[in-house]
C-alpha positions as CSV (number, residue, x, y, z in Angstrom):
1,X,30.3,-2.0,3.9
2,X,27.9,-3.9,6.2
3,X,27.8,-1.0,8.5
4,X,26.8,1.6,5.5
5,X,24.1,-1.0,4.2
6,X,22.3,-1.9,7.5
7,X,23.5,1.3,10.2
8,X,23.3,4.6,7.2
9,X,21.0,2.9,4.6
10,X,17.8,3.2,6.3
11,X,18.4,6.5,7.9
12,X,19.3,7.8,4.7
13,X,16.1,6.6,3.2
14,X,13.9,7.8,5.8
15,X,15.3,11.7,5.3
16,X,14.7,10.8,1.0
17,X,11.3,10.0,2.1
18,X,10.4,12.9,4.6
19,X,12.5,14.9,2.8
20,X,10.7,14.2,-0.6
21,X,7.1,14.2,0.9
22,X,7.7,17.9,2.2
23,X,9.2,18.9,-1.4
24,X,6.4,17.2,-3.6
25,X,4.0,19.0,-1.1
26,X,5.1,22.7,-1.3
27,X,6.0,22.4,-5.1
28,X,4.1,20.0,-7.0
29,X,0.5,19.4,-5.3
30,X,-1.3,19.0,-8.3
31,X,0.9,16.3,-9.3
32,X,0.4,14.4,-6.3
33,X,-2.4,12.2,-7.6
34,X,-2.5,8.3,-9.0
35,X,-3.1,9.9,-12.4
36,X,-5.7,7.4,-13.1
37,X,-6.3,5.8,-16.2
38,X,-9.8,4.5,-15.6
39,X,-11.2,6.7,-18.5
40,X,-9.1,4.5,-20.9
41,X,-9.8,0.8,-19.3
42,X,-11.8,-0.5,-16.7
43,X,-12.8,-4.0,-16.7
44,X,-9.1,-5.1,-15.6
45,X,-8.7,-2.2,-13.1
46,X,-11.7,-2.9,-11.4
47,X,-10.8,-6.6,-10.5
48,X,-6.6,-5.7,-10.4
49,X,-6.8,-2.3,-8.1
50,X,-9.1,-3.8,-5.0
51,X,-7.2,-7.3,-5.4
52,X,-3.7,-5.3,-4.9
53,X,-4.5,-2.9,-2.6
54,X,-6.5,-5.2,0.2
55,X,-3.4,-7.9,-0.7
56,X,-1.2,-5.1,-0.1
57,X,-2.7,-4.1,3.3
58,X,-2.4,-7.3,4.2
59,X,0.8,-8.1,3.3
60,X,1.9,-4.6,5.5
61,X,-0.3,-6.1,8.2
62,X,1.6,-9.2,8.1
63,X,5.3,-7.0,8.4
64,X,4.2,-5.1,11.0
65,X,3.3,-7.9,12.9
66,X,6.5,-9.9,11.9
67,X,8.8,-7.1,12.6
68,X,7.7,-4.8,15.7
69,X,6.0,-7.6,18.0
70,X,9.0,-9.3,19.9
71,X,9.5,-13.3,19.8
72,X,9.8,-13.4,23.4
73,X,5.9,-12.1,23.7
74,X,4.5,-14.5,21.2
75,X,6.1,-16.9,23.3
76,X,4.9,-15.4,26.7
77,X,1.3,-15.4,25.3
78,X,2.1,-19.3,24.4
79,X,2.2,-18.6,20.6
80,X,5.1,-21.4,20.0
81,X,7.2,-21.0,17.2
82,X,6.0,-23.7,15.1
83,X,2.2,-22.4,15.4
84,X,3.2,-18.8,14.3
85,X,5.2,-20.0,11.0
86,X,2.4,-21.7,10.3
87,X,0.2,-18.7,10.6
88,X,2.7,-16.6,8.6
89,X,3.8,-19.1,6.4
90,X,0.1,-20.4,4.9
91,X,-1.7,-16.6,5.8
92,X,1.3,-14.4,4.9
93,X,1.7,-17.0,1.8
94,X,-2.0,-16.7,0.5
95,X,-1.7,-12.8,0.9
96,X,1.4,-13.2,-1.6
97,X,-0.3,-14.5,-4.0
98,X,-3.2,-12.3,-4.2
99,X,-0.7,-9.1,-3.9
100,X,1.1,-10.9,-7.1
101,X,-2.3,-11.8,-9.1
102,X,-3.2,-7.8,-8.5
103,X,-0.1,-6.4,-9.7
104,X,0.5,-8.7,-12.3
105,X,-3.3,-8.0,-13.7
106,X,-2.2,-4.1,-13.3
107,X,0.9,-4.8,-15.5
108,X,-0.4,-6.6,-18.0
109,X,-3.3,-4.0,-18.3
110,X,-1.4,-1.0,-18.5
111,X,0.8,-3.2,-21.5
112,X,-2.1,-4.5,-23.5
113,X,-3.9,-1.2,-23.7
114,X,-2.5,1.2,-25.5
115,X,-4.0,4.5,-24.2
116,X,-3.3,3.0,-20.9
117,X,0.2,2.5,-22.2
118,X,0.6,5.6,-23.8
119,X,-0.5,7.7,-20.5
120,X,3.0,5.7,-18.8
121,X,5.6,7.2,-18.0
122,X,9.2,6.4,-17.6
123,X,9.0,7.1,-13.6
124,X,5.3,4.7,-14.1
125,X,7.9,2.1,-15.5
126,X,10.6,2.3,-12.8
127,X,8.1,2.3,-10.1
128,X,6.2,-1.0,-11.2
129,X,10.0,-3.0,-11.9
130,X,10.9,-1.9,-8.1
131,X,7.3,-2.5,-6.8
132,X,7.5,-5.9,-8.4
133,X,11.2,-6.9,-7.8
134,X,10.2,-6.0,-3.4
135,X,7.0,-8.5,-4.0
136,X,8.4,-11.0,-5.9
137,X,11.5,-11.2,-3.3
138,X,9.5,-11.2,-0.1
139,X,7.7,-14.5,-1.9
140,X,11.2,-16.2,-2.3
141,X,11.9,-15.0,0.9
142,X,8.7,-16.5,2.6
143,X,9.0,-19.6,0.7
144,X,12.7,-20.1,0.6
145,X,14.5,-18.1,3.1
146,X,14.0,-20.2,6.7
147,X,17.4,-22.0,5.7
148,X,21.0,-20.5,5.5
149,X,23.7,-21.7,3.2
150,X,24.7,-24.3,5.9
151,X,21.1,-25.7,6.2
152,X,21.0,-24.6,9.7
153,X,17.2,-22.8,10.7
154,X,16.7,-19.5,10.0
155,X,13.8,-17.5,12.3
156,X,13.8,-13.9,10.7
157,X,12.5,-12.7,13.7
158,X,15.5,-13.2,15.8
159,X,17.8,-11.5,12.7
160,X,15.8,-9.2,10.5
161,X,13.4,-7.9,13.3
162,X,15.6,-7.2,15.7
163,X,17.7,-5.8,13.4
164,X,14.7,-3.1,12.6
165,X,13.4,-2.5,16.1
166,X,17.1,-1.3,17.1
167,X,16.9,0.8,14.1
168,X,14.3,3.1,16.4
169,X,17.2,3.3,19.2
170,X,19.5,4.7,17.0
171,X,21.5,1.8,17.4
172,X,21.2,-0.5,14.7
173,X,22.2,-3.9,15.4
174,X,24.3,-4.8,12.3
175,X,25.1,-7.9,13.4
176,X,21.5,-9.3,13.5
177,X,20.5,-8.2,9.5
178,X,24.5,-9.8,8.3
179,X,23.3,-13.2,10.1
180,X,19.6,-13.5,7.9
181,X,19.5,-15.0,4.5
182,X,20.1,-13.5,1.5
183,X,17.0,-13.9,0.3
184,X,15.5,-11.6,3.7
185,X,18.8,-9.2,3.1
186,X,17.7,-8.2,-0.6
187,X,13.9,-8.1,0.1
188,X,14.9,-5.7,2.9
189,X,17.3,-3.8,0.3
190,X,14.8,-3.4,-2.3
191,X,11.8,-2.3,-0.1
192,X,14.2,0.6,1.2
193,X,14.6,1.2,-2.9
194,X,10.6,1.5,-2.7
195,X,10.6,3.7,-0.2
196,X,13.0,6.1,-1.4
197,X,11.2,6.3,-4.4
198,X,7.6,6.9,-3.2
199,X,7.8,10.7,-2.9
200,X,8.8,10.9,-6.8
201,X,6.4,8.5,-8.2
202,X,2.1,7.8,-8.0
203,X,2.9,5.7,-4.8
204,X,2.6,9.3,-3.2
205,X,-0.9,9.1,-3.2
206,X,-0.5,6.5,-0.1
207,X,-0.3,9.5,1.8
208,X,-3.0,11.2,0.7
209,X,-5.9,8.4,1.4
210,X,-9.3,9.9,2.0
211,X,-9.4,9.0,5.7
212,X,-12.1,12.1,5.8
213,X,-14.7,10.6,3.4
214,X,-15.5,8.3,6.7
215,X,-17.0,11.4,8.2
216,X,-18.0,14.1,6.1
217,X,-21.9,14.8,5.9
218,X,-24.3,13.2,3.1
219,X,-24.5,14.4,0.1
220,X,-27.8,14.7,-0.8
221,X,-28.7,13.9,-4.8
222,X,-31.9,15.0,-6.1
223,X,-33.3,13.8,-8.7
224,X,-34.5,15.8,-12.0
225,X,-38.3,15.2,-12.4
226,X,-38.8,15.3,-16.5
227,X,-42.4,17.5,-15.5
228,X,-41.6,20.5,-14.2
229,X,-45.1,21.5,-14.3
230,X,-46.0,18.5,-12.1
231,X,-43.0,18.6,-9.4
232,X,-43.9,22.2,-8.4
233,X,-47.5,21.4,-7.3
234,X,-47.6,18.0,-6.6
235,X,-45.7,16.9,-3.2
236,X,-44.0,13.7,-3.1
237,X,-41.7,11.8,-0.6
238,X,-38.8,13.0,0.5
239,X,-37.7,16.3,0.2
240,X,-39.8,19.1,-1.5
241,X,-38.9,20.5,-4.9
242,X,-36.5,23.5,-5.1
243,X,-39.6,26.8,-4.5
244,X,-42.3,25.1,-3.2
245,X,-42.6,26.7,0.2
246,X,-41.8,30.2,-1.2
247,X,-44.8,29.0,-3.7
248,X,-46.8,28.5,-0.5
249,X,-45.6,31.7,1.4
250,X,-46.6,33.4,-1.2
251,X,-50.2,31.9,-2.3
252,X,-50.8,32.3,1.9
């Protein structure tokens, strides 16, 4: 059982998700969009959506930090142990919180406003219990999970993150995820869930972010003088109104 959960689960997961992207993709592009409801209720969204989502990248930071970068170079650098749990304890702690204020402010909007509630769907419904189950996990497991059952010292980065960085070697050390917490085992359990699930629900849309905004030309806006008469003959800064230099051709 062990074996299936920590050497099959995460492969498995990771074809649903490639898998999924390439059929939402080819078959349903117009459906891969956040379907926003900001046309129904702003004034929560606009605090809720930037708090989650710079929270969230954060918080993703905080894992790729925890999990890919060895123990043994955090040492080397002289990054002691007690010094980085204090770092990822107080930083990784304070990003918690702020990923849980967001969400929770999304929640309650999309439950308090009925044309916000009525645009949910079911999939809208499983997606935010799974989203919230993962964050609400990785803060018991932050908060409570540096003990096992014995009360002996638990360091997830000699269990969990080894665990994941053998999972690129196709050889997943097994051994290293059974010896973690609980609380690390099902926050690593129910983030697979998540990410089995993204291809089939608005979490698509984190692979669609508009990276190209941050280098497409200006868009130039003009603005609508309410004298027509006046913005054809009299030149301001700026950029000239739309037929003035045929005007000119022409009167030359």
């Amino acid at each position: 059982m062990t074996f299936l959960l920590w050497g099959v689960l995460p492969y498995l997961v990771l074809l649903i998700l490639v898998g999924g992207l390439i059929w939402r993709y080819r078959y349903d592009q117009f459906g891969w969009t956040t379907r926003s409801s900001q046309l129904y209720e702003s004034k929560l969204l606009k605090i809720g959506s930037p708090l989650f989502h710079f929270a969230l990248i954060a918080v993703l930071m905080g894992h790729i930090v925890g999990l890919l970068i060895p123990k043994a170079f955090t040492d080397w650098i002289g990054v002691d142990q007690e010094t980085y749990h204090m770092f990822a304890f107080w930083g990784g702690g304070a990003a918690g919180v702020a990923l849980v204020v967001g969400l929770t402010l999304l929640i309650v909007r999309r439950r308090t406003h009925g044309a916000v509630f009525a645009a949910t769907t079911w999939n809208d419904k499983l997606m935010y219990l799974v989203l919230a189950t993962a964050v609400g996990l990785g803060m018991v497991a932050t908060l409570t999970g540096d003990k096992t059952p014995t009360g002996a010292e638990h360091n997830y980065r000699e269990t969990v993150s080894v665990w994941f960085r053998s999972l690129f070697g196709l050889q997943p050390d097994v051994e290293a995820m059974t010896a973690a917490t609980w609380q690390f085992q099902l926050h690593v359990l129910i983030g697979l869930t998540l990410f089995a699930i993204i291809p089939f629900t608005r979490l698509v849309h984190a692979f669609s972010a508009p990276f190209h905004y941050l280098f497409r030309p200006y868009i130039v806006y003009r603005r609508r003088d309410a004298s027509p008469a006046r913005s054809a003959t009299v030149k301001g800064r700026g950029w000239d109104p739309v037929g003035m230099r045929d005007n000119e051709k022409t009167r030359r």
